[in-house]
ChimeraX commands (.cxc) that place a marker at each C-alpha (Angstrom):
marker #1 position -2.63,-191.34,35.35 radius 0.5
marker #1 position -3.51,-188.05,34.06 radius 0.5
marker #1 position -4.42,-186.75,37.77 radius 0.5
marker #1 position -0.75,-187.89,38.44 radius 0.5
marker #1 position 0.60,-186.22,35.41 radius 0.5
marker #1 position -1.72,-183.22,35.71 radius 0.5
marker #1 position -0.12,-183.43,39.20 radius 0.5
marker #1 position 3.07,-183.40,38.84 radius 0.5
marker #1 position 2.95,-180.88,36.24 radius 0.5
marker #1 position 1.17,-178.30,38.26 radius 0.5
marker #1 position 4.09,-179.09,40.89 radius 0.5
marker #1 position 6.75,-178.88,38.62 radius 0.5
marker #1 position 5.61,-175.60,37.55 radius 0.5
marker #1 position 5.23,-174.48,41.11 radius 0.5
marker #1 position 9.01,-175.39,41.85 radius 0.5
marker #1 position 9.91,-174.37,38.44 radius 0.5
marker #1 position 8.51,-171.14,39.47 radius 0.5
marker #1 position 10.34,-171.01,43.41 radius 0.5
marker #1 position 13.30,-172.02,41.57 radius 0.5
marker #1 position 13.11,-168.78,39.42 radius 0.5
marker #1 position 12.43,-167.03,42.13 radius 0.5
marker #1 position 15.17,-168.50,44.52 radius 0.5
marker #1 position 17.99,-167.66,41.07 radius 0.5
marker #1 position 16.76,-164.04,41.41 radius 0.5
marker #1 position 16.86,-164.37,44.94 radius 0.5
marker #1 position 20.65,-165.57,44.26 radius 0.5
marker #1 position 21.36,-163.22,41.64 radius 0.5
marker #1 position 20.32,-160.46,43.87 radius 0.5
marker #1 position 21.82,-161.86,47.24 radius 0.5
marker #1 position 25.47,-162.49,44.98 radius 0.5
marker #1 position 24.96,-158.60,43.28 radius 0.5
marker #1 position 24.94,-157.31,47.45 radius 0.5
marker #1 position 27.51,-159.46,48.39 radius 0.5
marker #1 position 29.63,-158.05,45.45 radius 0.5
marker #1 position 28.94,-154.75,46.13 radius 0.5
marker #1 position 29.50,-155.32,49.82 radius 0.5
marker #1 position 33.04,-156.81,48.94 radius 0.5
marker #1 position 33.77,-154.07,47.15 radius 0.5
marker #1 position 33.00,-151.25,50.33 radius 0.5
marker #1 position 35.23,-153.76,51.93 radius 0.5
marker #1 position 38.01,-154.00,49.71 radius 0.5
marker #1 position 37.93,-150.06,49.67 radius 0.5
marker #1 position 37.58,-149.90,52.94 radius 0.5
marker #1 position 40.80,-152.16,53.57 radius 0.5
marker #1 position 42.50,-150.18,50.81 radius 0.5
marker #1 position 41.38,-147.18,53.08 radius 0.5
marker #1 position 42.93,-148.47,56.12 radius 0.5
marker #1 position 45.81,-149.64,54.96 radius 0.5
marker #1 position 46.43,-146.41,53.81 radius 0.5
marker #1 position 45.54,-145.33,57.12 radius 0.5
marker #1 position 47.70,-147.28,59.17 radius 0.5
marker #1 position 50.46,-146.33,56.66 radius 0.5
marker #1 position 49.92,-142.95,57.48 radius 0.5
marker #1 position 49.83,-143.40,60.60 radius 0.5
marker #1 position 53.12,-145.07,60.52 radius 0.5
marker #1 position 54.81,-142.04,58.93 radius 0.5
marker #1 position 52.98,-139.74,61.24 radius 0.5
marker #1 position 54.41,-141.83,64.61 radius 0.5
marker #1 position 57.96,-141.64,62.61 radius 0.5
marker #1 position 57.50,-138.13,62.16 radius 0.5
marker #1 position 56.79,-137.63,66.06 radius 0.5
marker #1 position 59.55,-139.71,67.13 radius 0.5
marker #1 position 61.66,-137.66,65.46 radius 0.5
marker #1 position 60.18,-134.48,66.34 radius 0.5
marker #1 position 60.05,-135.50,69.66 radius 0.5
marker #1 position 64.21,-136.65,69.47 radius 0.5
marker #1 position 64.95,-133.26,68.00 radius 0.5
marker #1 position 62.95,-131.17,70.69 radius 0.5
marker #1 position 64.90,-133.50,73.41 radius 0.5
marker #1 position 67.80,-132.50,71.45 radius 0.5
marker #1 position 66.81,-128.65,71.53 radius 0.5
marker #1 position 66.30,-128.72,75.36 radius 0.5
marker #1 position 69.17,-130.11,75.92 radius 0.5
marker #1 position 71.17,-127.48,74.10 radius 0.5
marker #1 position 69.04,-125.00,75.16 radius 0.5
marker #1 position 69.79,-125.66,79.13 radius 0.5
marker #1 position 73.58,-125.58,78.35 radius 0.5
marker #1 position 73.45,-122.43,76.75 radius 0.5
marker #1 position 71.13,-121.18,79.48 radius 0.5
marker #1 position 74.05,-122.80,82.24 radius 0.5
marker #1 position 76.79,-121.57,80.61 radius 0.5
marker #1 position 74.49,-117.74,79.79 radius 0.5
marker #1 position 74.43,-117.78,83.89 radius 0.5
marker #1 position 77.84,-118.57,83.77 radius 0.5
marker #1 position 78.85,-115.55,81.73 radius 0.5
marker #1 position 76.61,-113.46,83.71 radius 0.5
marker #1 position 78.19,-114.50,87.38 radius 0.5
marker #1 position 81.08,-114.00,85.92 radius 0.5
marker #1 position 80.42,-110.86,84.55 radius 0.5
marker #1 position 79.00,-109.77,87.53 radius 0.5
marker #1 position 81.90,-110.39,89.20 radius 0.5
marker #1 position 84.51,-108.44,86.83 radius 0.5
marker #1 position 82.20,-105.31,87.42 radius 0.5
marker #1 position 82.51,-105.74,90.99 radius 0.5
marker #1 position 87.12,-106.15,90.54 radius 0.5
marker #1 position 86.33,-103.56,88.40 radius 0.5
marker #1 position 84.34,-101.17,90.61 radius 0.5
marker #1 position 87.38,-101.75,93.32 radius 0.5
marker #1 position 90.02,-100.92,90.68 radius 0.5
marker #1 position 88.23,-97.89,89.67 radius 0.5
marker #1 position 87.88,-96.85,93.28 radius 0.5
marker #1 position 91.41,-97.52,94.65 radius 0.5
marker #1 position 92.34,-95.40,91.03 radius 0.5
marker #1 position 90.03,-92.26,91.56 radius 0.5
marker #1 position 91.36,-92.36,95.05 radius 0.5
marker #1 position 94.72,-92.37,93.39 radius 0.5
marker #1 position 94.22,-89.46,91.26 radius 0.5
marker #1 position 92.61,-87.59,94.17 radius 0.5
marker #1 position 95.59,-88.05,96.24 radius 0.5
marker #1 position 97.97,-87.47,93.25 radius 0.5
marker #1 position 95.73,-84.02,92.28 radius 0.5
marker #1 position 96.38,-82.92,95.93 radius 0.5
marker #1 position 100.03,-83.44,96.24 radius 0.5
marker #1 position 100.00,-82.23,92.67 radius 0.5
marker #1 position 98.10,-78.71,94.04 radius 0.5
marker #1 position 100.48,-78.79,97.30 radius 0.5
marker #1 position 103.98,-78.65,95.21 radius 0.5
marker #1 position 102.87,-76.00,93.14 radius 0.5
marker #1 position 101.95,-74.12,95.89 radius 0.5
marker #1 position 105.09,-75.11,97.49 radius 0.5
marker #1 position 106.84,-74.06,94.12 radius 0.5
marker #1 position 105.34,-70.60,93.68 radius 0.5
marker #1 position 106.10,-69.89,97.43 radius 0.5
marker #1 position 109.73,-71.26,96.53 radius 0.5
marker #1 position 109.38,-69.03,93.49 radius 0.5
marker #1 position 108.61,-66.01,95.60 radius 0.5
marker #1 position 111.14,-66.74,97.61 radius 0.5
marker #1 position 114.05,-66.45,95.02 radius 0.5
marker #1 position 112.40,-63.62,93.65 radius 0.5
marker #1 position 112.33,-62.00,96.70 radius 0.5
marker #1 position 116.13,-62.92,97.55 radius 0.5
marker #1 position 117.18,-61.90,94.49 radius 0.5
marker #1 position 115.54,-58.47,95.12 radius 0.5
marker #1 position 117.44,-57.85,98.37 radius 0.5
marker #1 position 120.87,-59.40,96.62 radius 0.5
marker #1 position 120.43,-56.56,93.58 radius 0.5
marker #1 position 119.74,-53.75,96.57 radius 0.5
marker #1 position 122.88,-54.68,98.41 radius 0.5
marker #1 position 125.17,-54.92,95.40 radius 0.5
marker #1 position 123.96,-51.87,94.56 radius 0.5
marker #1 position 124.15,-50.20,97.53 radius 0.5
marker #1 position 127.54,-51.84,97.75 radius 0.5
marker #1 position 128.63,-50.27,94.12 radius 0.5
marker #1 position 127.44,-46.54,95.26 radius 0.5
marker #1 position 129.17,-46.64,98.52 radius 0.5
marker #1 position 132.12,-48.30,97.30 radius 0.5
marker #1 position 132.38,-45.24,94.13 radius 0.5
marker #1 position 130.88,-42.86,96.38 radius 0.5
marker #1 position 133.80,-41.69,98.27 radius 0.5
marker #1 position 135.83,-41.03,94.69 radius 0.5
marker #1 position 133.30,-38.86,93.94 radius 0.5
marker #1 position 131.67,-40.91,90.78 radius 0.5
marker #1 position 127.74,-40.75,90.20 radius 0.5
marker #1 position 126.20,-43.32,91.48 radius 0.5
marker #1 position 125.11,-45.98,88.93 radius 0.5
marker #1 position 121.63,-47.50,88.56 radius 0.5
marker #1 position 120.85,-50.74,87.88 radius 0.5
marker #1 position 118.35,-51.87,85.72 radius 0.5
marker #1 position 115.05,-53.47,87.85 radius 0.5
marker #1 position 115.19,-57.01,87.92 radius 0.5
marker #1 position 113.66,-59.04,84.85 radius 0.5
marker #1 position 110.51,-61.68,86.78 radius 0.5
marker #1 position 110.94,-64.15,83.96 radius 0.5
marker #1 position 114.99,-64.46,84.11 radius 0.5
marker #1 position 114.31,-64.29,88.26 radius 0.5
marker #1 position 112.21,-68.20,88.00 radius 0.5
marker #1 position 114.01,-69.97,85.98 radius 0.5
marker link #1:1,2 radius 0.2
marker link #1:2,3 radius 0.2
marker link #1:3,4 radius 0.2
marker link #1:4,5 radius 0.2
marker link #1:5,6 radius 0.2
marker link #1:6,7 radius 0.2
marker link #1:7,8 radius 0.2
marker link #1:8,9 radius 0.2
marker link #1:9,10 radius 0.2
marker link #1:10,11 radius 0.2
marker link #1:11,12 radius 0.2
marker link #1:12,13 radius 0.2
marker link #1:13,14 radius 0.2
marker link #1:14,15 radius 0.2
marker link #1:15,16 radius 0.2
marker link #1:16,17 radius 0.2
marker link #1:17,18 radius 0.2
marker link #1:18,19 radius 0.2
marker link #1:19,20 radius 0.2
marker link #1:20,21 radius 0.2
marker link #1:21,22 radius 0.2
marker link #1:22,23 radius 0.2
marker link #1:23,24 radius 0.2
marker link #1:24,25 radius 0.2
marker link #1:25,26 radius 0.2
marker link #1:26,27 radius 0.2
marker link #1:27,28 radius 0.2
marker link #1:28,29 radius 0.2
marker link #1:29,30 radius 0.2
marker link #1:30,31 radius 0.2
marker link #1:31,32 radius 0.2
marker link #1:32,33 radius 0.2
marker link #1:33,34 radius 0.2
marker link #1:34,35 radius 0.2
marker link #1:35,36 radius 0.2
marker link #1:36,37 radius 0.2
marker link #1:37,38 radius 0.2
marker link #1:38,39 radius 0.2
marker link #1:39,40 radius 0.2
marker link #1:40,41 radius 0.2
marker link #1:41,42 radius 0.2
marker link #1:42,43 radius 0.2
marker link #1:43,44 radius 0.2
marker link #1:44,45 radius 0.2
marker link #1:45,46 radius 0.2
marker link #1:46,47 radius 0.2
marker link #1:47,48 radius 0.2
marker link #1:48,49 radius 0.2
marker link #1:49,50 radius 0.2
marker link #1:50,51 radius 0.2
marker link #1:51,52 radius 0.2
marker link #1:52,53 radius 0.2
marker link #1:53,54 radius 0.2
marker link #1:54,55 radius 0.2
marker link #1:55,56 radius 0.2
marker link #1:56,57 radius 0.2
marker link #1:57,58 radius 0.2
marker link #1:58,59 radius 0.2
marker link #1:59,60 radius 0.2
marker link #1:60,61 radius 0.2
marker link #1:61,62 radius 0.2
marker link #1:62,63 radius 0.2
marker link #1:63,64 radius 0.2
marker link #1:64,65 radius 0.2
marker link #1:65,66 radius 0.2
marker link #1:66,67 radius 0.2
marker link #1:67,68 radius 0.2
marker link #1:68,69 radius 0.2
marker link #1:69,70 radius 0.2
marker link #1:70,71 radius 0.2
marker link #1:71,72 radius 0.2
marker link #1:72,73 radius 0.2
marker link #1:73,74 radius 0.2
marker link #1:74,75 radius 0.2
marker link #1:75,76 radius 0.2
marker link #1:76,77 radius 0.2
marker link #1:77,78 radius 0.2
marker link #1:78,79 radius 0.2
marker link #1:79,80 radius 0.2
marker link #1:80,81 radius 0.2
marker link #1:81,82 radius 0.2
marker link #1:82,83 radius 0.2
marker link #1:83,84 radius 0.2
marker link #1:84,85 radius 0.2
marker link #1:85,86 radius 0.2
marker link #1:86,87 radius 0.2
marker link #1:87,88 radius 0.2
marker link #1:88,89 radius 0.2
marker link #1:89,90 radius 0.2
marker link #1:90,91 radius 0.2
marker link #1:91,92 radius 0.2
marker link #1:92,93 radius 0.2
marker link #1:93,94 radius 0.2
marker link #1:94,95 radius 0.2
marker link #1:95,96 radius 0.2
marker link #1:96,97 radius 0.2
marker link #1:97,98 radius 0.2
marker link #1:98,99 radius 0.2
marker link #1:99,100 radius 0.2
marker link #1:100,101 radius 0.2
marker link #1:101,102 radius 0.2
marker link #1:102,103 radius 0.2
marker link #1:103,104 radius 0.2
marker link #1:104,105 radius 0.2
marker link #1:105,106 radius 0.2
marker link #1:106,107 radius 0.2
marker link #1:107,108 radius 0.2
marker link #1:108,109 radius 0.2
marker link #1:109,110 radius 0.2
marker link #1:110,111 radius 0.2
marker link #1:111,112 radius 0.2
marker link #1:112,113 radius 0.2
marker link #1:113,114 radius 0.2
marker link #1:114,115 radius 0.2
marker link #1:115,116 radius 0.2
marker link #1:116,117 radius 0.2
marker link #1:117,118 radius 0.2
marker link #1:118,119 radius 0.2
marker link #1:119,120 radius 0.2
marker link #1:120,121 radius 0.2
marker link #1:121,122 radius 0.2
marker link #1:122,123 radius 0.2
marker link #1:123,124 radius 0.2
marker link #1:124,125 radius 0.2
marker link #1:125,126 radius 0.2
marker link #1:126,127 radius 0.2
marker link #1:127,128 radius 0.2
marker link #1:128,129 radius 0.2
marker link #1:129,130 radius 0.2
marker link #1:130,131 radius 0.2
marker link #1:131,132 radius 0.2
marker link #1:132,133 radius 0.2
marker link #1:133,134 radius 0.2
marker link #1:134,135 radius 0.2
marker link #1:135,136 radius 0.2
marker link #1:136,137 radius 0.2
marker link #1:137,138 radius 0.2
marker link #1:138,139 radius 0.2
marker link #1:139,140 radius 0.2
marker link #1:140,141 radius 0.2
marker link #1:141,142 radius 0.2
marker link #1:142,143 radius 0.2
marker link #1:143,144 radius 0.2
marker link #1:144,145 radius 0.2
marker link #1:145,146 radius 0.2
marker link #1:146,147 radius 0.2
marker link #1:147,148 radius 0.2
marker link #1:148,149 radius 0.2
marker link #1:149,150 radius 0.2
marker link #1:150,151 radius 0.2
marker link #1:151,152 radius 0.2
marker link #1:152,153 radius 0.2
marker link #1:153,154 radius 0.2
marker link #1:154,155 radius 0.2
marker link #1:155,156 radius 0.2
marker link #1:156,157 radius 0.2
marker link #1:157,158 radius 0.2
marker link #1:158,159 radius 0.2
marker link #1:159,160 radius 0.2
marker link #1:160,161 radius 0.2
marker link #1:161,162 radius 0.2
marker link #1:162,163 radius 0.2
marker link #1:163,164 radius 0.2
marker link #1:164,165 radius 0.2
marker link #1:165,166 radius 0.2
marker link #1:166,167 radius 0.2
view
């Protein structure tokens, strides 16, 4: 009975000793899963954060995007109604042009009918002048031979005045 005991001593202390061995097996085993939960509990905090940002990055883009759509939109009306403006613009210049034309062909023709009555007027002018001349000779030579014969001096007239003559 002693072998037995003897026996079953020695094999108690041999499991005794595997079971200490398999507890720090344990004990180490549970410390890596711990510290594996851990790197994944921070990295689920991580990508929930993540997807989070994410979230307010796509929301950002959307409306980024919207606003640029918005922006084109109002930047092809102005461009439209810019080529508008510019046709019609165009086309004033071109009335404009004609008015301007049919006007300086206006004042030309005004400026030579202008030039052709005063010429007209100073030959008109020269004319009167010249009529009055001849009218002054013949009253005078009308006044000498009408005193002439009752033997008064004949009397001279004063030349005619140019200025009293035109107007």
């Amino acid at each position: 009975m002693s072998f037995i005991f003897g026996s079953l001593k020695e094999e108690n202390a041999v499991k005794s000793s595997q079971i200490m061995v398999l507890e720090t097996q344990i004990s180490s085993t549970k410390e890596n899963q711990d510290n594996e939960h851990e790197k994944w509990r921070a990295a689920q905090v991580n990508y929930e954060r993540q997807v989070i940002l994410q979230s307010e990055t796509i929301q950002e883009l959307t409306k980024t995007s919207q606003d640029l759509a918005l922006l084109k939109e109002e930047a092809s009306k102005l461009c439209k109604l810019a080529d508008a403006h510019r046709s019609e613009n165009t086309e004033l210049k071109a009335k404009w042009e004609i008015k301007k034309s049919i006007l300086e062909e206006s004042r030309k023709e005004a400026e030579k009918k202008y030039d052709e009555l005063n010429e007209q007027n100073k030959i008109s002018h020269s004319w009167i002048e010249a009529m009055h001349i001849q009218l002054a000779e013949k009253d005078r030579d009308s006044i000498s031979y009408s005193h002439g014969d009752s033997g008064m001096q004949n009397i001279k007239l004063p030349p005619t005045d140019d200025r009293n003559s035109r107007n």
